[in-house]
N, C-alpha and C positions, 0 to 999 in steps of 0.2 A: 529545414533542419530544426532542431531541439536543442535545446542546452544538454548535455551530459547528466543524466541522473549522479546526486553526490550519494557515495557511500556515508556510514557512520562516522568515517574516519575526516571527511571532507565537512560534513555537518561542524564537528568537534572545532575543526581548525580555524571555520568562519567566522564562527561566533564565541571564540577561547577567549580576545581580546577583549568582552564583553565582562568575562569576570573580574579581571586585573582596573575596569572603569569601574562596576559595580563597586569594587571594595575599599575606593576613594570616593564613591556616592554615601556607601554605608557611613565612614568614619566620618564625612560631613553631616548625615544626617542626625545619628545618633551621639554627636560630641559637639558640637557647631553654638548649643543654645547652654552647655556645660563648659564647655570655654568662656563664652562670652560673661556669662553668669560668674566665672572663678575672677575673669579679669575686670569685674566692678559693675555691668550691666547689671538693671532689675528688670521684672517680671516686662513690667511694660511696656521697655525701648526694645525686648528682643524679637518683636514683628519687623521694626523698622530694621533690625541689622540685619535680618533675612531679608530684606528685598532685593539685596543685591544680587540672589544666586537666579531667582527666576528674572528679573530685570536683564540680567548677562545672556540669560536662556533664552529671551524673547529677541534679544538684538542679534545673537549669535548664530542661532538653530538655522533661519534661512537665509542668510548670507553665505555659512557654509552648504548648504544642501545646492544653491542655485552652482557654487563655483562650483563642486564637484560632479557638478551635471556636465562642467564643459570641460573637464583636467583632465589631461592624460599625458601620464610623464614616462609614456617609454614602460619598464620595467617593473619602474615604480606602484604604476597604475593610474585611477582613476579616486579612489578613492582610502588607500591605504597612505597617502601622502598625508592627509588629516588625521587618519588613527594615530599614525608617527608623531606630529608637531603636536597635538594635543596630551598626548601619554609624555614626552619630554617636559612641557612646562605643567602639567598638576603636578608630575613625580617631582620637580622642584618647589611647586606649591607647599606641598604635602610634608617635604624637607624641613618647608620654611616657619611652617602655619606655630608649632612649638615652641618655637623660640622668640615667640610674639611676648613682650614683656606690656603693650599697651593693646588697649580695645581697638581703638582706630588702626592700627598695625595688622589683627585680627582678621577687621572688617573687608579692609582691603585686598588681603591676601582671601578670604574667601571668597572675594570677587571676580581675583585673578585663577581660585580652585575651580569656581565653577564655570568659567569662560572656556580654562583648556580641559575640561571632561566633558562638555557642550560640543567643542570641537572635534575629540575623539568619537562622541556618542554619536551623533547626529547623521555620519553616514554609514554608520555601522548599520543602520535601521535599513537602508535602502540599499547596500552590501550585499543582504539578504537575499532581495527582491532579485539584484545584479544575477546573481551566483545561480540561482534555482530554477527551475522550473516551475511554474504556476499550482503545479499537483504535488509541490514540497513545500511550499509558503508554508503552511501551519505545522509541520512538522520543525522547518528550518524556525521560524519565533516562538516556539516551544525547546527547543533545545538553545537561543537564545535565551530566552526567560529562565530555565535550569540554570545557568550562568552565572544569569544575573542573581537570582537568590542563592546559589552556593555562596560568588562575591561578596554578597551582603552578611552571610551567616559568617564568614572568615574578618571580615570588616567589623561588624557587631560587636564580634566576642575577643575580639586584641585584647581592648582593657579588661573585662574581666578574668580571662586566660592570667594575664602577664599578673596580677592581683592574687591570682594564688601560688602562682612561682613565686608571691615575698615582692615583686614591685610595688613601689609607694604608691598608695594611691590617693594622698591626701600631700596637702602643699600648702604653703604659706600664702595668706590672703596675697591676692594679686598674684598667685601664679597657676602653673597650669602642671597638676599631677604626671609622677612620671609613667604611670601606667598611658594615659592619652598620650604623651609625648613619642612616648617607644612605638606606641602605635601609631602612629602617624609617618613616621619613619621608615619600617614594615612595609605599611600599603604600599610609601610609594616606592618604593621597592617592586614590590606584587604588581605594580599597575604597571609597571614599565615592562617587565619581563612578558605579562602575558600580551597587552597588546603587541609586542616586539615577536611572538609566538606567531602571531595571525599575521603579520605582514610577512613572514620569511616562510610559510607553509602552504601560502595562496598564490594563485596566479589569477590575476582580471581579466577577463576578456575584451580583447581590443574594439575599439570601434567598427573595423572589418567585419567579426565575430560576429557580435554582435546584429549589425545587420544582416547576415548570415541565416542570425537566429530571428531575423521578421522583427527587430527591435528596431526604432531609431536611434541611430550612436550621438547624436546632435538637436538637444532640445528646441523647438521653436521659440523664439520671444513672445512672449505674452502682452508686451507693451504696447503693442498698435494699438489692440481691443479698446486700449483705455480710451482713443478719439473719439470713441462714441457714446462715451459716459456722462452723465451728467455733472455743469459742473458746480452742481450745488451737493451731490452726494460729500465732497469734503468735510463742506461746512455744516452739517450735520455733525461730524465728528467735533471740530473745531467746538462749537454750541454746546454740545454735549460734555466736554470736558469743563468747559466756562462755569455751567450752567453746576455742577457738582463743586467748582471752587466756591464757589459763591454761597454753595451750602455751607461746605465744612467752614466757611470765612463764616457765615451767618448762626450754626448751632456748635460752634467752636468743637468741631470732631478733631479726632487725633493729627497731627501734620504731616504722616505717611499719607493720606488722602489725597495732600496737595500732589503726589507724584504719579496717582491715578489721572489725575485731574490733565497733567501734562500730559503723558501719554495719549490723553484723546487728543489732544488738541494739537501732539506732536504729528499723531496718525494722518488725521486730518490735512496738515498741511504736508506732509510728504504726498498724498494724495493729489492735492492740490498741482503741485509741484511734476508728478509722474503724467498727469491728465495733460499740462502743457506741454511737455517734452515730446509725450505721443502725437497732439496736434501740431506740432510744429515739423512733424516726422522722423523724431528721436526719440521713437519709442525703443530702440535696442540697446537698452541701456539696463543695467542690473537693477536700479531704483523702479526703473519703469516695468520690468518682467514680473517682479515681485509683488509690486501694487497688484499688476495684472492676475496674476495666479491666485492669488489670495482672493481676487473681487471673482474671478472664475471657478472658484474651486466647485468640482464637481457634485450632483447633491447628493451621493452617498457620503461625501465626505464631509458637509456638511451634516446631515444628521450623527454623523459619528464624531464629530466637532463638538456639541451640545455634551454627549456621552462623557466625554473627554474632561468636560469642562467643569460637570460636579462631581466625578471621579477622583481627578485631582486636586479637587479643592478640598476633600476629606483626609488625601493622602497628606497634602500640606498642614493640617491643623495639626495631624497627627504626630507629623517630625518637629513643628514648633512645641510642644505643647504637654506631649508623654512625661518628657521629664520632669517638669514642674509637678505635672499631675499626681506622677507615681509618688515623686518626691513629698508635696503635702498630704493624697489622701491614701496611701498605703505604707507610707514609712515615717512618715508623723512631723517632718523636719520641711522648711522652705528656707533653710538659710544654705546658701551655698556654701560654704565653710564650715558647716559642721559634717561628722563621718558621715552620719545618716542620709544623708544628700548626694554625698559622693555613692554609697552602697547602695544608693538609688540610680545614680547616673549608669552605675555597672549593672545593676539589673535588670535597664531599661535595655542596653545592649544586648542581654540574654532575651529580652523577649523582641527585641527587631529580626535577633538570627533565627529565632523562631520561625516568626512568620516568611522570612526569606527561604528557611527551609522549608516550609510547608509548599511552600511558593515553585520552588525547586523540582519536589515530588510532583506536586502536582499539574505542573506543565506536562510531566513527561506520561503521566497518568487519570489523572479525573479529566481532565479539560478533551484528551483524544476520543475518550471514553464514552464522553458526556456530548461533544462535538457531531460525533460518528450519527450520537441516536436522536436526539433532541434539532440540530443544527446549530451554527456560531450565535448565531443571535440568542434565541434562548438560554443558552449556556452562558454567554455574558450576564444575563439580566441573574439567574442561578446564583452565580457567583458575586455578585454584586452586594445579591439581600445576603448572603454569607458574611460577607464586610463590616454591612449596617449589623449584623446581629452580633458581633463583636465589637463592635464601639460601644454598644450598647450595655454591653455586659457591664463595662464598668461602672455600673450603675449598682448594680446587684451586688459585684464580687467581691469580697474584704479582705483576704489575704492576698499576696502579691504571689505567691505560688499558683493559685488560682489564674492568675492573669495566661497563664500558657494557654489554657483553652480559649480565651478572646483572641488571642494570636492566629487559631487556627479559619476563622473563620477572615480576618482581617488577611491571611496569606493567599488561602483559596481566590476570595478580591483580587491582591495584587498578581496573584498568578497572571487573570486572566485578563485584566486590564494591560498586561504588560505584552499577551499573547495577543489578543481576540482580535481588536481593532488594528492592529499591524496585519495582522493576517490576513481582514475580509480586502483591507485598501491595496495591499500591495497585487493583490489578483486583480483589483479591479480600476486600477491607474495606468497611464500611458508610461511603457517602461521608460523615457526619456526625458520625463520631468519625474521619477522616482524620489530623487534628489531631493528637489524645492518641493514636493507636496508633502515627503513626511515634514522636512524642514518646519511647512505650512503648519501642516497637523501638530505638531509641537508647539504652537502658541497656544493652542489650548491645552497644552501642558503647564506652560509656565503664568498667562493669563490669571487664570485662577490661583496659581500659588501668590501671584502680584495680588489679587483682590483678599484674598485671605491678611495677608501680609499688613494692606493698608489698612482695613477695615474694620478685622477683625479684635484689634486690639481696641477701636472705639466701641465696637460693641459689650467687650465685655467687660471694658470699665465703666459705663453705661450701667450696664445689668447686672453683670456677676463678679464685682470687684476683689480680686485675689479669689477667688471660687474657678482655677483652671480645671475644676472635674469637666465645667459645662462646654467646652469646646469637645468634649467626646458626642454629647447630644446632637451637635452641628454637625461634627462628622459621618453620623449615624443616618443624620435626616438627608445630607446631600448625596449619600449615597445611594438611598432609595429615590431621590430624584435623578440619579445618574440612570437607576435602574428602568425607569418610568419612561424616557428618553430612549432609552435602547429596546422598546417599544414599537417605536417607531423607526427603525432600522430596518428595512426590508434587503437581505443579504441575495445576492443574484443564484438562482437554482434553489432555495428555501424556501417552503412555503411560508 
């Protein structure tokens, strides 16, 4: 047997709840460094108060993907029981985030935003995979990705919108404009109705079904594999994190470093830790399956891993970074507090809905287009150097008007970054760990937003102190090594 072909109407419903995430993605990404900035932060602390969203993202992503490999609550489902508990606490996040009167207050509730839209997001991806047939995959994260950029353009452009209805958009030092406020309030509004859309319009397919359809309804444990691991691969990690403190202790780099630093060393020893549990014959344990998967991951996933990892790491400089940049080199102002800055913050939003709409279209259109004749892979790399030739513009362009066309080529990028590599993996994964391997695959989402985060702010006080043009440069370059990478992606049936 088959899954059921979905009409347009079943397309619509799966991936609806995607918008209502999107537009609590958006309002973090393009207000998150404009808050922190109104509420006392300078240029330089706001990598480290970003670490929280991709830190949430790397602990989160596959904890939820492995449990929702094994949940099934009846009616409820398999995996709509997470869209639900995730879309309740951002929409309370999102409530909350406005009436932050300190930084640390801020910080924290961005922590708590990006944890419960981690939670919704994370098996929406594998949702997909659940629901369709293998010869709908690229249609079904294509009409996802339209979603996600509608969400984002709706996200985007609150505060500017609510700015010409006459809402304030200017506030007294130490607070937070009430065009951002309204809007935050909005989203989470939007985010709850539409994920709430997709749980009551869907039905899962049972475990029965499912094997029905030649899937396995019950992932295997991956933890045994580990007893045969070496058990010095750990301590590689362990080393490797030491080995980087002991730099930034030695060329005194930024102290977001020391939290890379820990991560290897954390890694490492839960490694440590999952390799005995499987020797001792405890390897069926959630620590232990996810070690396993991750040290198993399959090598197309693997090289689409790499892909992933300087894709993101462009996208991240990009939501740190716009607004300063727009802010000093096209509207003349880096104080937070003055109009200029704010009229900056608002028209950095006009140009995220931009590319989110570009993004939107062109899911539904270049990418099928370009897919059909070219293949996935080529068409990733396509649209990648479209990315890099829009970061790049900022370089050239001087009016901020102008910036709309850098948008379009930075959107065609996230289109397909957001389509291409969900698409080739989910055809070519064991429907049964769906779950833990996008989970998986999302650490080189957030990975590289943590290395940006730590890093990046030692480099460009190093180099280009208060000069935030030159993080478009970095974005530009890893994108052409994202491109470079996807190269080497040999997609199954493409030459």
């Amino acid at each position: 047997m088959e899954k059921p072909r979905q009409g347009w109407a079943g397309l619509f419903n799966i991936s609806f709840g995607f918008f209502g995430i999107q537009i609590g993605f958006a309002l973090q990404n393009a207000n998150m460094s404009r808050v922190f900035q109104s509420l006392g932060s300078s240029l330089d602390d706001l990598p480290a108060l970003w670490v929280a969203a991709p830190l949430t993202g790397l602990l989160v992503q596959p904890i939820i993907g492995h449990l929702s490999d094994r949940t099934w609550l009846g009616r409820l489902g398999r995996r709509r029981p997470y869209f639900l508990l995730g879309a309740v606490l951002a929409a309370l996040s999102l409530f909350a985030m406005p009436q932050s009167d300190a930084l640390l207050i801020a910080a924290v509730l961005l922590w708590v935003l990006d944890a419960s839209l981690n939670i919704s997001m994370e098996p929406f991806r594998a949702f997909v995979g659940d629901m369709l047939r293998k010869d709908q995959h690229t249609a079904g994260y294509a009409v996802q990705t339209a979603f996600i950029g509608a969400g984002a353009v709706v996200g985007s452009l609150f505060p500017y919108v609510l700015d010409h209805f006459g809402v304030s958009n200017e506030a007294a030092v130490g607070g937070i404009p009430d065009t951002v406020r309204f809007s935050f309030w909005a989203g989470g509004a939007a985010l709850f109705a539409a994920v709430l859309w997709t749980v009551l319009t869907t039905r899962e397919y049972s475990p029965d079904e499912l094997r029905g359809f030649g899937d396995e309804a019950a992932p295997a444990d991956a933890g045994a594999s580990l007893a045969n691991r070496t058990s010095a691969a750990p301590f590689w990690w362990i080393g490797a994190g030491a080995l980087l403190a002991l730099v930034t202790e030695q060329y005194a780099l930024e102290k977001e470093v020391y939290l890379l630093a820990l991560l290897l060393i954390g890694y490492g020893l839960i490694s440590h830790i999952a390799i005995r549990l499987a020797r001792a014959g405890k390897g069926a344990n959630m620590l232990s399956s996810i070690v396993g998967d991750f040290s198993g991951m399959p090598d197309l996933m693997k090289r689409l891993a790499l892909v992933q990892f300087f894709s993101w790491s462009a996208l991240f400089i990009m939501w740190i970074n716009t607004t300063p940049v727009v802010a000093q080199n096209f509207f003349g102002s880096a104080d937070p507090a003055s109009a200029a800055y704010q009229d900056a913050g608002n028209w950095v939003g006009v140009l995220f809905s931009v590319y989110n709409g570009v993004a939107a279209v062109a899911a539904l259109t270049l990418l099928p287009w370009l897919s059909r004749r070219i293949g996935k892979a080529k068409t990733h790399v396509a649209c990648l150097l479209a990315g890099a030739a829009g970061y790049a513009s900022f370089f050239v362009l001087t009016d901020p008007q102008h910036l709309l066309f850098a948008e379009i080529g930075v959107g065609i990028a996230w289109a397909s970054i957001l389509a291409m590599p969900y698409a080739i993996l989910a055809s070519s994964l064991p429907q049964a760990k769906l779950g833990i391997y996008m989970g998986l695959f999302n650490v080189f989402v957030v990975v590289p937003q943590l290395l940006v985060a730590t890093v990046m702010g030692s480099i460009m006080k190093a180099f280009f102190p208060d000069q935030p043009i030159w993080t478009m440069a970095f974005a530009a370059g890893t994108l052409v090594l994202a491109a470079a990478a996807m190269l080497r992606v040999k997609v199954p049936g493409e030459g």
